[in-house]
N, C-alpha and C positions, 0 to 999 in steps of 0.2 A: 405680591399681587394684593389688592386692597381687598377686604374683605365687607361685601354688600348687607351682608345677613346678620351679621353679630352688630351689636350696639352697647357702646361701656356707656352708665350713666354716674357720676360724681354726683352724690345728691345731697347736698346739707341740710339735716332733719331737726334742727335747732337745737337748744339746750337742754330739752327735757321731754316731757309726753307732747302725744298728739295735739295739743292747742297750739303747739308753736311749729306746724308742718305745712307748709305753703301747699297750695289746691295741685299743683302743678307737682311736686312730689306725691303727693298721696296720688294723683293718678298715675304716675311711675310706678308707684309701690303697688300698685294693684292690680299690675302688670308683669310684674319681675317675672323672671323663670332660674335667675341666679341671686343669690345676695350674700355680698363681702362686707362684714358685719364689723366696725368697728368697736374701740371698748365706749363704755356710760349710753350704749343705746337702749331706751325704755323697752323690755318686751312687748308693748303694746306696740311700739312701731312695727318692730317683724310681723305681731298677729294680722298688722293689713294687708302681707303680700300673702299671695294665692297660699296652700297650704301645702300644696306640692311641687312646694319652690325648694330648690337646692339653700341652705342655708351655711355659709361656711362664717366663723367666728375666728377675726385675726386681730384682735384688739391688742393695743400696744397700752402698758400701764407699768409707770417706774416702779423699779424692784422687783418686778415678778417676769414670768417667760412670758417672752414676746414674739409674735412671729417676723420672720425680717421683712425688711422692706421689700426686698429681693423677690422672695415668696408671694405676697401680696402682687407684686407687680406680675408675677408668670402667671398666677391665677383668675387676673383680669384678661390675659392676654389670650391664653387659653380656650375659658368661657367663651368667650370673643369668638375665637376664630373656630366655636364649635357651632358659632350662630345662634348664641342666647342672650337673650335682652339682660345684659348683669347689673345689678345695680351696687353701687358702691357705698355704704352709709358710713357717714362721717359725724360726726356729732359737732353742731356748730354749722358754719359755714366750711363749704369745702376748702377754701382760699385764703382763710386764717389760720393761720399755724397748723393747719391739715395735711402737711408732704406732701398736695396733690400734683405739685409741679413734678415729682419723683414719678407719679403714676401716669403724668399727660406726656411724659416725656417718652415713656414705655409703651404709653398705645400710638403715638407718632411712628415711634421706629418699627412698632410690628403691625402699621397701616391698619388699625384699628379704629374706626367711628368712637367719636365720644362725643357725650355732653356735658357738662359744669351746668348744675342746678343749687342757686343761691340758698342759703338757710341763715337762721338767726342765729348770727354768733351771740353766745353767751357774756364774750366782752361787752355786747351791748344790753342783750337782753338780763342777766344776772342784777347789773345796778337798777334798772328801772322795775324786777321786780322785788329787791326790797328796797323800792320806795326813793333811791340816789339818783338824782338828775344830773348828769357828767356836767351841761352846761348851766351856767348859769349869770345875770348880766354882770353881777359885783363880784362872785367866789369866782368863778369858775370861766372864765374866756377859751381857753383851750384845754383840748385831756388828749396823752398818748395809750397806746397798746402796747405791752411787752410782754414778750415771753421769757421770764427769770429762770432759768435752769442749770445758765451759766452764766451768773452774774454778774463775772468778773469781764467777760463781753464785753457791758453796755459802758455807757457816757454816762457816768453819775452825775456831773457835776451839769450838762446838762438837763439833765431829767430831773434833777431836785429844783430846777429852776419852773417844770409845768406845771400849770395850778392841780391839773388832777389826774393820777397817775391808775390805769388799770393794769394790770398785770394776771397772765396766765400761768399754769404751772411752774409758782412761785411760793406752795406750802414748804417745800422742804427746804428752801432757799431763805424763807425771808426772815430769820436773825440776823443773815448775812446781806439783807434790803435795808432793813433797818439800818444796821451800823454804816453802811456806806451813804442813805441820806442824811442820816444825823452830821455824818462828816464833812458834807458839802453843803450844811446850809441848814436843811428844814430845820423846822422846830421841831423841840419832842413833845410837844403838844398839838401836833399836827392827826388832825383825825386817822383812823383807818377801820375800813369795814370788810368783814371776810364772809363772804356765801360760799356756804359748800350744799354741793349739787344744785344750784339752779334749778327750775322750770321741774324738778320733780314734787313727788308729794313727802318726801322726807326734807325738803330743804334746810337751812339754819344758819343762824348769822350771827354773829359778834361785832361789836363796834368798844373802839375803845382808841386809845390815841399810839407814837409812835413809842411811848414809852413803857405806857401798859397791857398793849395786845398781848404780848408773848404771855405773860403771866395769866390773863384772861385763859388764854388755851393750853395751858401745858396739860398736857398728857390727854390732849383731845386729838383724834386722827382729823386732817383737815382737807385731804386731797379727795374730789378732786372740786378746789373752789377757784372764787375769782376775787380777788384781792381791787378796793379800792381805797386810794388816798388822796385827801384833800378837806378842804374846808365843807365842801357839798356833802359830804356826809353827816354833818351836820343837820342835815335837811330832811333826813328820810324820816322824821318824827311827827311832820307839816303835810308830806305832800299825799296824805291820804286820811280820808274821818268815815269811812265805812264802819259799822256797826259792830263788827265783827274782825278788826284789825286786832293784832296781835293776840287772839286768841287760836289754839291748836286743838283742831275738832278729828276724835277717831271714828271713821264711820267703819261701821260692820256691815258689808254686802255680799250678796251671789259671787264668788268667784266668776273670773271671764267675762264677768258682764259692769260696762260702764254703769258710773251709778251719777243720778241724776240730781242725787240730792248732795253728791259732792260740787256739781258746778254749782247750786244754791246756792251754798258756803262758802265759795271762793266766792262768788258774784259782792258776798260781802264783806269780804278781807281777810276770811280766815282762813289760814293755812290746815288744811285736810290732810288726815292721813287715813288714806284705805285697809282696812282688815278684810282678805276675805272670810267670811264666817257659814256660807251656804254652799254646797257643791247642788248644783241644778243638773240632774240628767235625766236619759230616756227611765219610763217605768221598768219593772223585770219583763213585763209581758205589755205586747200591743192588745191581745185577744178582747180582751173587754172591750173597749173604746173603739178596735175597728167595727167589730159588731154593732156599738152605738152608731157609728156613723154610717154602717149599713141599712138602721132600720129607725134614721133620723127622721123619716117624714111621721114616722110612731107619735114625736114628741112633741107637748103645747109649748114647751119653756127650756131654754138652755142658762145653766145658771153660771158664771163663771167669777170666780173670785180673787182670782191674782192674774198678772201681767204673764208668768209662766208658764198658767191654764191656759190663757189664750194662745200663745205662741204652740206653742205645744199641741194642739188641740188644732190652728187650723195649718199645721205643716204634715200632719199628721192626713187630713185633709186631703191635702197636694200629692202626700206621697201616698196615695191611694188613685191617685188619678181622676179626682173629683175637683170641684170647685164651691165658691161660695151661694152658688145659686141655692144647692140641695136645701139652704137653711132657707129658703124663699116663704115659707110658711109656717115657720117659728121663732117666736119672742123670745128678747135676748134682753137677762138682767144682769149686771154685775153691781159689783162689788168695788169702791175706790175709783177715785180719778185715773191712775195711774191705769187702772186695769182697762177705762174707759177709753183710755191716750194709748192703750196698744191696740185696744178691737178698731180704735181708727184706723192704724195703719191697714188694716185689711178692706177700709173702704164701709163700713158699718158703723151704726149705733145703734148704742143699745135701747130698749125700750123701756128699763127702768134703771135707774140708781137709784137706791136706799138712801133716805141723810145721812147725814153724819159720815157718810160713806164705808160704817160699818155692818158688817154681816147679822147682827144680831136685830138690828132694825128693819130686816129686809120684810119677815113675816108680818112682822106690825103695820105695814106700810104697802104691804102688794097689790098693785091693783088689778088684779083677777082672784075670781075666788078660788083656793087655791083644793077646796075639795075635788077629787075627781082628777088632778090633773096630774100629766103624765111628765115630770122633769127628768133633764137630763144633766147630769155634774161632775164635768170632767172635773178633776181636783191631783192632791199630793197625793202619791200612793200611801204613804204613810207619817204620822204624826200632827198630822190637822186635828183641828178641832174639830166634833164629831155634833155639837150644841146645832147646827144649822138643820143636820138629815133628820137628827130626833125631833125635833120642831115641825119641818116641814111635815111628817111623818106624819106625827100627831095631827095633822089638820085634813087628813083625809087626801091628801096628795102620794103619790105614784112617786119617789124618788128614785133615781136609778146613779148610782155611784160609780164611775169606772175613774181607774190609775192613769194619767195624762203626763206625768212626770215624779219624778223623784227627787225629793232633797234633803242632802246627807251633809255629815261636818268634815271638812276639810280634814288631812292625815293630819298634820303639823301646823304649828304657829310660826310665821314667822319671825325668826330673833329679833328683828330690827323692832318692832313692835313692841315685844316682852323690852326691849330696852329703853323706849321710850318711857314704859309706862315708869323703870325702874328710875330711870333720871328725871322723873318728875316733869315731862316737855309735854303732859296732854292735858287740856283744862275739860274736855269735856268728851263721855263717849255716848254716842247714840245708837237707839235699837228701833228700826222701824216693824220688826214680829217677832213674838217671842222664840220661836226658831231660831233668830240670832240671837238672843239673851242664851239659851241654851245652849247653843253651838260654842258663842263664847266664853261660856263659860268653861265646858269639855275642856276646850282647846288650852286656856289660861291655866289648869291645875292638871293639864294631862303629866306632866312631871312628878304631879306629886310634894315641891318641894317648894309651892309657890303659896303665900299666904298672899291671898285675895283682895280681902277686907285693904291690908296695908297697901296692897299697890293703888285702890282705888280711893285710898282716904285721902286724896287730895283733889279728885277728879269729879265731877260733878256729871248725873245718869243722866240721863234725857230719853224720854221716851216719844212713843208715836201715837198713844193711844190708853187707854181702860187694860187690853187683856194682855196689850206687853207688861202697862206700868206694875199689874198683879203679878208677871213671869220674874221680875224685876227684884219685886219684895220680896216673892219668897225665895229665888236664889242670890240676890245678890244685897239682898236687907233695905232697900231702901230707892226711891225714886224722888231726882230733886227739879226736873222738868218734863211734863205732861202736856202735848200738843192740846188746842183747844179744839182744833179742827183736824181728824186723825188724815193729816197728808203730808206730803215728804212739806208744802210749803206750810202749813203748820204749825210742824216742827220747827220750820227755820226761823216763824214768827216766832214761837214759843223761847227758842233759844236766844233769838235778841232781845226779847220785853227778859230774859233773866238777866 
């Protein structure tokens, strides 16, 4: 009997993070109540479906345990017929070399609803992000798809005859690509370009011909990439003049949270790689801060200084069963654009920002006199600078401090990270608060067995401002770019005028 209530969804989430996930999955995903999690899918994908979603992980990746096919199929079927919306993530498009014909065929016979939801395969998207146009009107007339795993399959002789050849899991295969176009034709001068991981923030790419790739990568892991060959590869040198191509920027952010000065960077060619360096949580105690907001109509001024305090601050709000009215008759300063682009989303502005958009100009600069007045500042429970209260202090103002949140250093670094810095792939690392100069640095000698100075002697610092660039010098000896205007955009000037 057909089952009305359960619904399979086949969803193709492209080749990498969330930038490449059609409106149409992400509202899927944000629905799910199951998810059959293929392998190479971005964590970040999962973090969009509900949080008390079933999550099951059945990735299939050569040379290691795999779940069968088998498995995967009863588990959609299952789901199904328990009447839960399952979503199936596939990486790529579901319908290129995805076995989904194996899993449409399995909710057919157990009269299962499904849908096939399109994504960017990486055969297309991988060449077009670095920079290889498949077509083109003199090189390139036509280009096939293969998947190389079993070589000895395909039609060499015709395939050595297409101008531009892509190929799928074909890293562990292709000495054995090679030798058979050399055989039927191409030249050994014939370009080829290897992406491994696409559409993430680690990506990487080799280009070198039919003769010299293998040598190019020995003893580099290559899976899982996408192999292009032809003359068009020649071409990914031309088809982009952003400011910021081919340089590899390491940004240090809040854990869990998108960082916005990575899409700046991308916006201008540079391949980013994320650190987290900030763990953001609740304070140890609400006590303080709910009491502030109990006896908010008290205050002249609320003061808030980061993007964190405000979140923090008006959820805090909500979960008291309150709203934004209460602040109906208190003036609100911050501190930075960014802090200014959160208290918008709450439907607000502020009533001052200091220049410069630093804290240290705020007192210089306020326009109320600030003897006599009663402030309120929600803040970091611990390790902020403390320059702003003894200021305010001193001028005959009422400052009242309460914990709004907590920011701690991450347990661990990740390896992938320590290895970049160690193969020399980062040109430059940024710190937007000393908090992450600090964190990063815990985290880089938490081992003990890591000399610093060396990993960054090739790397160029960049800073956000005055009181990181001073965090900078004294732990890390030196700062070689200083925003002119302390904002994450800036910084991104600052980094291109270097």
């Amino acid at each position: 009997m057909s089952n009305y209530f359960g619904q399979v969804y086949l969803l193709g989430v492209g080749p990498g993070n969330q930038c490449y996930l059609t409106l149409q999955a992400q509202q899927i995903l944000s629905r799910a109540e199951v998810l059959i999690i293929d392998a190479l899918i971005d964590p970040d994908l999962i973090n969009l479906a509900p949080s008390d979603s079933l999550k099951i992980q059945v990735g299939k990746r050569g040379g290691q345990p795999s779940t069968p096919q088998a498995k995967i199929n009863q588990l959609l079927v299952y789901y199904c017929h328990q009447g839960k919306r399952v979503v199936r993530l596939k990486s790529g498009d579901p319908l290129i070399f995805g076995r989904s014909s194996e899993e449409i065929q399995a909710l057919i016979d157990a009269n299962c609803h499904f849908t096939v939801i399109p994504g960017l395969s990486s055969a297309l998207a991988a060449p077009t992000l670095a920079h290889i146009p498949l077509t083109h009107k003199l090189l390139s007339q036509c280009f096939v798809v293969l998947t190389a795993h079993q070589p000895e399959t395909l039609d060499w002789k015709a395939i050595a005859r297409i101008d531009t050849i892509v190929m799928l899991m074909a890293t562990l295969t292709l000495p054995t690509i090679i030798d058979y176009l050399l055989k039927k034709g191409r030249s050994p001068q014939t370009p080829i370009a290897i992406i491994k991981k696409a559409g993430h923030s680690d990506q990487e790419s080799w280009e070198g011909t039919l003769t010299d790739i293998l040598e190019k990568t020995k003893n580099v892991t290559l899976s899982p990439s996408v192999i292009i060959i032809g003359e068009v590869v020649k071409l990914s040198k031309n088809m982009s003049n952003l400011p910021l191509n081919n340089k590899t920027i390491l940004v240090t952010r809040a854990a869990d949270q998108s960082s916005k000065f990575s899409e700046l960077l991308l916006e201008k060619g540079a391949k980013v790689v994320e650190m987290p360096a900030l763990e953001i949580t609740a304070p140890s105690s609400w006590e303080k801060l709910d009491q502030a907001i109990e006896k908010i109509a008290e205050f002249n001024w609320l003061i808030l200084t980061s993007a964190n305090g405000v979140e923090y601050f008006f959820e805090r709000i909500k979960e008291l069963g309150k709203d934004i009215r209460i602040l109906g008759n208190i003036k609100i300063a911050v501190v930075g654009k960014k802090t200014a682009a959160t208290l918008e989303k709450y439907h607000l502005k502020p009533d001052f920002i200091p220049p410069n958009f630093v804290a240290d100009s705020l007192i210089q600069h306020f326009p109320d006199n600030l003897a006599n007045l009663k402030i309120l500042f929600p803040r970091v429970e611990s390790g902020g600078r403390d320059v702003l209260v003894k200021e305010l202090t001193q001028t005959g103002a009422k400052i009242v401090e309460v914990p709004a949140y907590q920011s701690g250093c991450p347990q661990k670094l990740d390896p992938q990270i320590l290895e970049q810095f160690q193969k020399n792939k980062l040109d430059i690392v940024t710190f937007a608060s000393s908090k992450t100069v600090q964190n990063f640095v815990t985290l880089m000698t938490s081992s003990g067995e890591i000399n610093l100075e060396n990993l960054l002697k090739n790397v160029k610092i960049a800073s956000i401002g005055p009181q990181t660039s001073q965090t900078c010098q004294e732990l890390l000896g030196r700062v070689d770019i200083e925003a002119e205007e302390y904002t994450l955009e800036g910084l991104t000037t600052a980094i291109i005028k270097a």
